[in-house]
C-alpha positions in Angstrom: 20.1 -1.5 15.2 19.5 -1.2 18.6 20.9 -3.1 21.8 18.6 -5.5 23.8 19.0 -8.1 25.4 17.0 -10.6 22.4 19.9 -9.1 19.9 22.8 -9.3 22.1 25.6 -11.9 20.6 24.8 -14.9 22.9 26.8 -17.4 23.7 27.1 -21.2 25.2 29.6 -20.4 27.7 29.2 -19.2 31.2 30.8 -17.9 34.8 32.4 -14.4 35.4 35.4 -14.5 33.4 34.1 -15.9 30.1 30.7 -13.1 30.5 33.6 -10.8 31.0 34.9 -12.2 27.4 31.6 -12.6 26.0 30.9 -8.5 26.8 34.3 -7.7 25.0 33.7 -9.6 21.9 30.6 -7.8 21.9 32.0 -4.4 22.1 34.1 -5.4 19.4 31.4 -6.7 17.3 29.4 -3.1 17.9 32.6 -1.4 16.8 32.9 -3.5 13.3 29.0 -3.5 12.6 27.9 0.0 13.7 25.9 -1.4 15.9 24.0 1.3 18.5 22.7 1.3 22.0 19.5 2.3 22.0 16.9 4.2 23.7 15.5 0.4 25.2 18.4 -1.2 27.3 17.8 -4.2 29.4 18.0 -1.4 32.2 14.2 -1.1 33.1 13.0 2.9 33.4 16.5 3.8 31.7 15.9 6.6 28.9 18.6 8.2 27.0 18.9 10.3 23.9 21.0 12.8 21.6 24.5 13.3 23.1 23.7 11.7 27.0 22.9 8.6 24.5 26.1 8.9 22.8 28.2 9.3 26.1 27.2 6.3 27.5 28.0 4.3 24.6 31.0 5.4 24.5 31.9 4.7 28.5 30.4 1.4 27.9 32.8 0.4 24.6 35.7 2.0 26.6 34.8 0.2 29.9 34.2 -2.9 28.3 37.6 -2.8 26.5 39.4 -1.5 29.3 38.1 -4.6 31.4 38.9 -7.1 28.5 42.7 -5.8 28.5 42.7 -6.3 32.1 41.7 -10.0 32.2 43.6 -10.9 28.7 47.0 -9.1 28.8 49.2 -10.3 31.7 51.2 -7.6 31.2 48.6 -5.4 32.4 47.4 -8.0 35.0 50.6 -7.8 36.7 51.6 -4.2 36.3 48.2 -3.2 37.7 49.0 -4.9 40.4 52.3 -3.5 41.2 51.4 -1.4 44.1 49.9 -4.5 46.1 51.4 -6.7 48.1 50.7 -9.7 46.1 48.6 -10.6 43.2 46.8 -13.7 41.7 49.1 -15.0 38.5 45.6 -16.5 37.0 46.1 -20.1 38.3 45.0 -19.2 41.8 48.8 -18.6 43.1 49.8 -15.3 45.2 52.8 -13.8 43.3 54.7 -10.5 44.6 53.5 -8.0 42.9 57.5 -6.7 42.9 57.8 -8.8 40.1 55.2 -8.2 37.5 57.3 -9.0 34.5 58.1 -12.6 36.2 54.0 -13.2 36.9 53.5 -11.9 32.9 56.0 -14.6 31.6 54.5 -17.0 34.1 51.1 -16.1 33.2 52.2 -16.4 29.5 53.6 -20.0 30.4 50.5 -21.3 32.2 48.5 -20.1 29.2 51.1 -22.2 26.4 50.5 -25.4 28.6 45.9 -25.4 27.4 46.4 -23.4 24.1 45.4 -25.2 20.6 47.0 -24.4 17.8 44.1 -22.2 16.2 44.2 -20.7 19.8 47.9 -20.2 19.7 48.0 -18.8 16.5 45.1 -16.3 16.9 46.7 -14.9 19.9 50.3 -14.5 18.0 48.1 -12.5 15.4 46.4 -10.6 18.0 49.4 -9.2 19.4 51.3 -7.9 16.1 47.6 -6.2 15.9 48.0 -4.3 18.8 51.2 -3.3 17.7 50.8 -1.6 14.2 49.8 2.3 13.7 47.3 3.3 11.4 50.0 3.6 8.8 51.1 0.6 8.7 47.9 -1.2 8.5 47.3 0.8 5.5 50.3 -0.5 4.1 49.8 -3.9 4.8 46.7 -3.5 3.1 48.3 -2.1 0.2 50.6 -4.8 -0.1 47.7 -7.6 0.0 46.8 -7.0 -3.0 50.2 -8.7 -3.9 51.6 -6.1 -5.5 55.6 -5.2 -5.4 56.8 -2.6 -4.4 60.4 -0.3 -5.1 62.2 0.3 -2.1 66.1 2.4 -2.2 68.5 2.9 0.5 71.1 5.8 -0.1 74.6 4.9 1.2 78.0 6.6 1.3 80.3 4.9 -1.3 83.5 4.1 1.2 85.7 1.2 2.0 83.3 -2.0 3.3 80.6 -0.2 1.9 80.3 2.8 3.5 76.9 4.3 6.2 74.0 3.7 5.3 72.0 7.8 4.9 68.4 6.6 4.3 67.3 3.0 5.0 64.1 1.8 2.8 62.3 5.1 1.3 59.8 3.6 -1.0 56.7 4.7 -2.7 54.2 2.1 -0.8 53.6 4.7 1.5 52.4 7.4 -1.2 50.1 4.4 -2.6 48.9 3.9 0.6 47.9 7.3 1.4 49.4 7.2 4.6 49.5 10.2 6.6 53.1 10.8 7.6 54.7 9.8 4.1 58.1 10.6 5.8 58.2 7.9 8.4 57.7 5.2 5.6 61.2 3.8 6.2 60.8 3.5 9.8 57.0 1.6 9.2 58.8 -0.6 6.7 61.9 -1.3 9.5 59.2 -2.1 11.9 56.8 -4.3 9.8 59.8 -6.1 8.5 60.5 -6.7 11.9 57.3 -7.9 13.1 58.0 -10.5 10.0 55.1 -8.8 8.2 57.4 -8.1 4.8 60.4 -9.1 3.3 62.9 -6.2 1.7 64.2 -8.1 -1.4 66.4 -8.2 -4.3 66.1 -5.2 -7.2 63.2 -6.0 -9.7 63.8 -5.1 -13.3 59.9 -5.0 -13.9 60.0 -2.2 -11.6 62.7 0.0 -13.2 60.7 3.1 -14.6 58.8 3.3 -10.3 63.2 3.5 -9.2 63.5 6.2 -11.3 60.6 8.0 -10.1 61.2 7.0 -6.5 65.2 8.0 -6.6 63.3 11.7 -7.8 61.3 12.3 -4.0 62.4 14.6 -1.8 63.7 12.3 1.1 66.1 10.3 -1.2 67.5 13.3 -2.9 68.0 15.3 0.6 70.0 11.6 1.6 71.5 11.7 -1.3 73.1 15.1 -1.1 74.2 14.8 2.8 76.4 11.8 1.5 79.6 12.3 -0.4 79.9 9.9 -2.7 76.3 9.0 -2.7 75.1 5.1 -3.9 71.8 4.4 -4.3 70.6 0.6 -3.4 67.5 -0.5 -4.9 65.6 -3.6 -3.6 62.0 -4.3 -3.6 58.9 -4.6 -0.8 56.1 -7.0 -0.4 53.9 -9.1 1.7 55.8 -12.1 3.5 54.3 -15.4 3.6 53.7 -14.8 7.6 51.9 -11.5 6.1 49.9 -13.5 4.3 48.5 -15.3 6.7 48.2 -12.2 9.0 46.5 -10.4 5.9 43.9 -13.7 5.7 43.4 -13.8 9.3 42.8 -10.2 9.9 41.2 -8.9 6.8 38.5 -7.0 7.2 36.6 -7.0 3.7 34.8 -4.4 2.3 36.7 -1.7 4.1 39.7 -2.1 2.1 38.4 -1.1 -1.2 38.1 2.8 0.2 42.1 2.7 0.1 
């Protein structure tokens, strides 16, 4: 496809801030679809091609987000404007600019006081988003499909139940195809902290995938640092806020590539 202004996402609202939006939900929309610029923008006497072509797409999708972040995150609304003397908060108020992490929560407070729930709720979503690597998204996807996964901490046997070596090695990752399969505990740590998944209880329907997991390298190497090693087994999968991240943020037809 290519960008003019007849094919150009339209919609019903208007003024400076909400064209601003409009522009970002397009560069978002081009990302998703594939969608080109083309030879014809709504630029009269502008021609591009090849590799000049391909430049400015790509300064317009990175301006575009760059602008977005500005006028959505008020985090980076008030840390950008650390170095002035003062800075709007988004309501029209001057607040030192000193203090950006008191104008973010303020900014953050304003913003509670017009948001809907759907509003609320897609801005919540938005934000564990921005948060998760590659990895993890690949994981999250894996564990969509509502599958359980094994999960095994190695501990030192010892009175109260001794350090814990290795915190949830597991083979989601592997199934995943992540890229660095040894950070697969610290993703799990992470999306269990973003509530994404809950660590449960040992499942005996997954005996036979312990065995194999208590065989890779990173639990054995745990295993043979500790003295008296024990090995804890518990299981992975999707919490019910994952599930309605998952349903929120799914993206389709991409997922059947993992």
């Amino acid at each position: 496809m290519w960008l003019t202004s007849e094919n150009l996402p339209s919609s019903p609202e208007g003024g400076d801030e909400n064209l601003l939006r409009r522009a970002g939900r397009f560069a978002g929309w081009a990302a998703r679809t594939g969608f080109t610029i083309g030879k014809r923008l709504p630029l009269p006497g502008l021609e591009l091609a090849g590799a000049g072509l391909r430049q400015v797409e790509r300064q317009v999708l990175t301006g575009l987000r760059r602008r977005l972040d500005e006028v959505d995150d008020p985090y980076v609304v008030a840390l950008s404007a650390a170095g002035a003397e003062h800075a709007p908060n988004g309501t029209g108020e001057l607040v030192p600019a000193r203090e950006p992490l008191r104008a973010a929560m303020k900014e953050l407070l304003d913003r509670s006081v017009g948001f809907g729930r759907e509003q609320a709720r897609e801005y919540l979503y938005a934000t564990v988003l921005r948060q998760l690597t590659p990895d993890e998204a690949r994981i999250i996807a894996t564990l969509a499909t509502g599958t359980a996964f094994p999960v095994i901490d190695v501990t030192e046997r010892g009175f109260g139940g001794g350090r814990t070596i290795l915190r949830n090695a597991s083979t989601v990752g592997k199934a995943a195809g992540v890229t660095l399969a040894d950070e697969v505990p610290g993703y799990l740590a992470r999306l269990a902290g973003f509530g994404l998944v809950e660590l449960d209880d040992e499942s005996a329907e997954l005996e036979s995938q312990y065995e194999i997991l208590a065989t890779e390298d990173l639990v054995r190497a745990a295993a043979k640092s500790a003295r008296r090693a024990r090995l804890v087994r518990r299981t992975v999968r999707l919490s019910r806020f994952g599930i309605r991240f998952w349903a929120a943020c799914d993206p389709g037809e991409w997922t059947r590539v993992l």
